[in-house]
N, C-alpha and C positions, 0 to 999 in steps of 0.2 A: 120186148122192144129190140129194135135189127137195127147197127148201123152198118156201111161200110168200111173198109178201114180206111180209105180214103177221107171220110167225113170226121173220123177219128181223128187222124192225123191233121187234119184243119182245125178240128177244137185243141190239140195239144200244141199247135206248130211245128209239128213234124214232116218229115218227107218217109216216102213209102218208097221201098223194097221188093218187089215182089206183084202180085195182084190187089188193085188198089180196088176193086170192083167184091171181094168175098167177103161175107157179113158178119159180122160180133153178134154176139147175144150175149155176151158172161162174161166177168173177170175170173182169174183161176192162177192158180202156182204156176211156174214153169213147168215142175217136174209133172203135175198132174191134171194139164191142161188137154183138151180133148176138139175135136172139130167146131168151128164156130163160136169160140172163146180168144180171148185176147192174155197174154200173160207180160212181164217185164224182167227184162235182167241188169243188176246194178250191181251187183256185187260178185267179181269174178270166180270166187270159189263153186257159182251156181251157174257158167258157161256151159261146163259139160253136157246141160239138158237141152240146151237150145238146139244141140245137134242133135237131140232122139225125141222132142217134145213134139204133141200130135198139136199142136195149139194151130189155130190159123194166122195170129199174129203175136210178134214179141217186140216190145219196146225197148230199145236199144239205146246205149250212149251215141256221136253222132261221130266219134271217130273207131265206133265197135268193126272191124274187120273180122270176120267168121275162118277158123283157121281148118273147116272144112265145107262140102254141099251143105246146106239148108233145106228143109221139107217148108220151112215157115216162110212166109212172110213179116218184112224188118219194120217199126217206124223206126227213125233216128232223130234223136227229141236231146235236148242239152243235157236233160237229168230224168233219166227214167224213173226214180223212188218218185219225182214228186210231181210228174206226169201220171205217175198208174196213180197217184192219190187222187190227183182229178177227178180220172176217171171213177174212182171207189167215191169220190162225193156225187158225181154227177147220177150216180146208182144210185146211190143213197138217198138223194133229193127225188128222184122218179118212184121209188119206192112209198117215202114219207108222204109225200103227197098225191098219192092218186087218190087218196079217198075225201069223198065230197057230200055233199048234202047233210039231213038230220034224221036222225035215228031218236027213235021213242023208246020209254019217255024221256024227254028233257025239257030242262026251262030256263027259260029268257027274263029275265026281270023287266020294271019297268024303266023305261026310258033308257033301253040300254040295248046297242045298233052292233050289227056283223057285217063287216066285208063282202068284196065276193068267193064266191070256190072256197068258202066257208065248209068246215066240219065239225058236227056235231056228236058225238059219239053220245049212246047210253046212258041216262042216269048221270050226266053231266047238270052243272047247276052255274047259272050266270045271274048275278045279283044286278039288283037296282044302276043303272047309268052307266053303265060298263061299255066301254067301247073296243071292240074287237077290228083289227083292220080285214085285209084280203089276202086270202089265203093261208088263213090259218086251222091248223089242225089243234082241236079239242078234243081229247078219247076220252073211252068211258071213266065214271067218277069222277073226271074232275070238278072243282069248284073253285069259282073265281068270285071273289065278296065284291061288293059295292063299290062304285067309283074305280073302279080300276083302269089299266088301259094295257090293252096289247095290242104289239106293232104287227106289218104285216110279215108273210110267211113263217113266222114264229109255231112252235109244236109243242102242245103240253100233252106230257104222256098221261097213261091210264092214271088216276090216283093223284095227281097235282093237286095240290091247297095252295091257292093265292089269294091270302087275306086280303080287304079291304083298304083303299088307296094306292094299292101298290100298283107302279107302274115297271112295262117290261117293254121292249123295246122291238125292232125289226129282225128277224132273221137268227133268235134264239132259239134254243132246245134245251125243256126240261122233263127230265126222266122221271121213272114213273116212283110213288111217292114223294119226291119233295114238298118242302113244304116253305112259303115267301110270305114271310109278314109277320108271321109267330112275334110273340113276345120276348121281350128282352130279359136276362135274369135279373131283377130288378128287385131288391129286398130291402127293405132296413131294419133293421135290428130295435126290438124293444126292450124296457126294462125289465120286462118279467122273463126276458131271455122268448119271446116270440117274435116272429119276423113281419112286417105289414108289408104286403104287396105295394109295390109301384109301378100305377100305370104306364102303361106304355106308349104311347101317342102319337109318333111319328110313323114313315112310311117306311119299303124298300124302293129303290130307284133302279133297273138293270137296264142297262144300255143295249146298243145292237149287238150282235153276234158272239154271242154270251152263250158257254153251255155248261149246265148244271146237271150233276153225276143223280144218281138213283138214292132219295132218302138223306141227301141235302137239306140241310136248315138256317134260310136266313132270317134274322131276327131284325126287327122293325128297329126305329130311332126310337129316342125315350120320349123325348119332347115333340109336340106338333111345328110341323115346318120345318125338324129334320128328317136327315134321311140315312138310310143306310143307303151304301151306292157300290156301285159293282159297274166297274168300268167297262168302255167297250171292249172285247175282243176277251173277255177273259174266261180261263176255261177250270169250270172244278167240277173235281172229281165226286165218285160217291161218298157217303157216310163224311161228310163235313159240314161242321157246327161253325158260321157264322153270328156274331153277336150283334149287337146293338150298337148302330151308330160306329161302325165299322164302314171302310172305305180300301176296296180294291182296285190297284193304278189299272190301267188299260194292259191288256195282253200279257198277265201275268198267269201263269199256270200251277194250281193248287193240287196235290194228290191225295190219293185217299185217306181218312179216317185224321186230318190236320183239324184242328181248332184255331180260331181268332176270336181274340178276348174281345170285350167291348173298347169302341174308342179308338181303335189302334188304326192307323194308317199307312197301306201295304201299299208301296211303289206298282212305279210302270214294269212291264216285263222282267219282274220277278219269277225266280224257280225256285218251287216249296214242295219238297218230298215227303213222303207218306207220312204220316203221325206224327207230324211237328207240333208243336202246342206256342201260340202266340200269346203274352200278356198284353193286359190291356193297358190301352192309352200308350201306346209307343208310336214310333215313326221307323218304319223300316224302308230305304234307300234303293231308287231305279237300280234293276237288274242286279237284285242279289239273290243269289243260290243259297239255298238252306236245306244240309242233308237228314238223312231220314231220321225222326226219331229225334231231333235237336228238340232244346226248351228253351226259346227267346224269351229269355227276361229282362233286357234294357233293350232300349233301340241300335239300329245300323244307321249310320251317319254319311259311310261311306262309301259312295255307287261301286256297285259290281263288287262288290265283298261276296268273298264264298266262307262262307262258317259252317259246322257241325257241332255237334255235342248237346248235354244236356247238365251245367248251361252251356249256349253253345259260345264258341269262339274260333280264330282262325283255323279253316280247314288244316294249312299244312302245318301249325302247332297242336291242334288235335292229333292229324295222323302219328308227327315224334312224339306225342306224350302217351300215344296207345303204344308206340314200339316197347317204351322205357315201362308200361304198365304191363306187356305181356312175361318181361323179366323180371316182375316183383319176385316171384315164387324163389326164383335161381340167387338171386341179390340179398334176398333176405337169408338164402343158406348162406352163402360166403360170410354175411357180415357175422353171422352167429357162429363160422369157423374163426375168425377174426378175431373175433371174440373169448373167444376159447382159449387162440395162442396167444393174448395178451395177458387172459387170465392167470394161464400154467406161467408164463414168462413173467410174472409181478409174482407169483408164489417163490418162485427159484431166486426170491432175491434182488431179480434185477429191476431197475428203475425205468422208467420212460424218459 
């Protein structure tokens, strides 16, 4: 697909530099961009190429000055990173969606309707009263159970499980393996020391624009008429265990390989770093940071708190208690010299 850069520059709000009539077809690096290709420069340690770069056009800050000739042509856009990301979604959307129609074999349950520009991929499976909107991409193996509902342009990769009842919302993407609706870890304990299962019985609920990493696991509510829920906008990562009856605020970003215990309720625009482990039944507060590797065991009460550790606590009393931990080794010789010269010095007689 060809645009102009001129037509470019109209979707980003930029003005053009050079020939607003020669055509894109690619995004590409600065340093390795080639005729026909569009590239961005944001960070000036990376200027140098825009003077030897073959690209046809480079996206520029809007007071960028060139402090020699140019071969390229400029757009000048407010913030080039988040202009060329545009462009990298607007790819990405052209990409994800051109495939259409149904591929055998697959099946449709009963009483259960698709959109338009509908996809069907392979060995996909649609249960009983499912309703599918428009424009949504199904690849092969997935499986969506009974009652369920997906919103429109929403993508389920290859390998998707979306158990029964769950609802997912407009303008998601989940990657290949997850799995939405699973069971909650639900056990009790008996007297002969054996565990009985506890069903499970409520739903997941994902809002719009929600994207779930590769081999994610949301676990249903316990009880019918609840729900696990996963706010709009929020984005997680792969290999994350979602529990039961668990509630993600809006536009909070999870990274890989974190847990959330059952119960527990994660703020708005929250940042959760790789392998964090959440305990269940807490409440953790709008827009707090939690670094990698932390183990929340009580709640955050207080917005915008940055904590680390495991347990974790405030960032910048973690970092002075790591300085004071890095000097154990050194501190624990001094005191056993210390030690020494009080010893010899109570031998010789003398007193403290």
């Amino acid at each position: 697909m060809e645009f102009t850069i001129q037509q470019i520059a109209a979707m980003l709000g930029g003005q053009v530099q050079g020939n607003e009539q020669a055509k894109i077809n690619m995004l590409a690096k600065i340093q390795d961009a080639k005729p026909g290709q569009i590239a961005f420069l944001s960070n000036p340690k990376y200027e140098q190429y825009i003077y030897t770069t073959h690209a046809s056009a480079v996206i520029v800050k809007q007071d960028f000055v060139p402090k020699k000739e140019l071969q390229t042509s400029l757009i000048l856009v407010e913030d080039p990173y988040s202009s060329f990301t545009i462009l990298l979604e607007e790819y990405h959307k052209m990409i994800s969606f051109q495939k259409v129609g149904i591929e055998e074999p697959s099946f449709l349950g009963q009483g259960s309707t698709c959109g338009s520009n509908i996809y069907r991929g392979a060995f996909s499976y649609i249960g009983n009263n499912v309703k599918v909107g428009d424009n949504v991409k199904i690849h092969p193996n997935t499986i969506i159970g009974d009652n369920c509902i997906v919103g429109n342009n929403t993508i389920l990769h290859a390998g998707v499980k979306i158990y029964s009842d769950s609802k997912i919302g407009s303008n998601c993407v989940i990657h290949a393996g997850s799995v939405v609706g699973s069971d909650g870890f639900g056990f009790a304990p008996q007297a002969d020391g054996t565990y009985k299962t506890i069903p499970q019985l409520g739903n997941v609920i994902i809002e719009d624009n929600v994207v779930i990493g590769a081999n994610t696991v949301i676990d249903c509510a316990t009880l019918f008429g609840d729900s696990t829920i996963i706010r709009k906008g929020v984005k997680l990562d792969n290999l994350i265990q979602v529990a039961h009856n668990v509630e993600i605020g809006k536009n909070t970003v999870i990274a890989a390989q974190s847990g959330v215990s059952g119960s527990t309720k994660i703020g708005e625009n929250c940042i959760i770093a790789g392998q964090v482990g959440i305990a269940g039944h807490l409440v953790i507060a709008n827009k707090t940071g939690i670094g990698a590797q932390a183990g929340i065991s009580k709640s955050v009460e207080e917005e915008g708190e940055k904590i680390m550790g495991s347990p974790a606590y405030d960032v910048k009393d973690y970092f002075k208690s790591y300085a004071v931990f890095k000097k154990l080794p050194d501190l624990n010789l001094r005191i056993r010299e210390l030690e020494e010269k009080i010893h010899s010095y109570k031998s010789n007689g003398h007193s403290l």
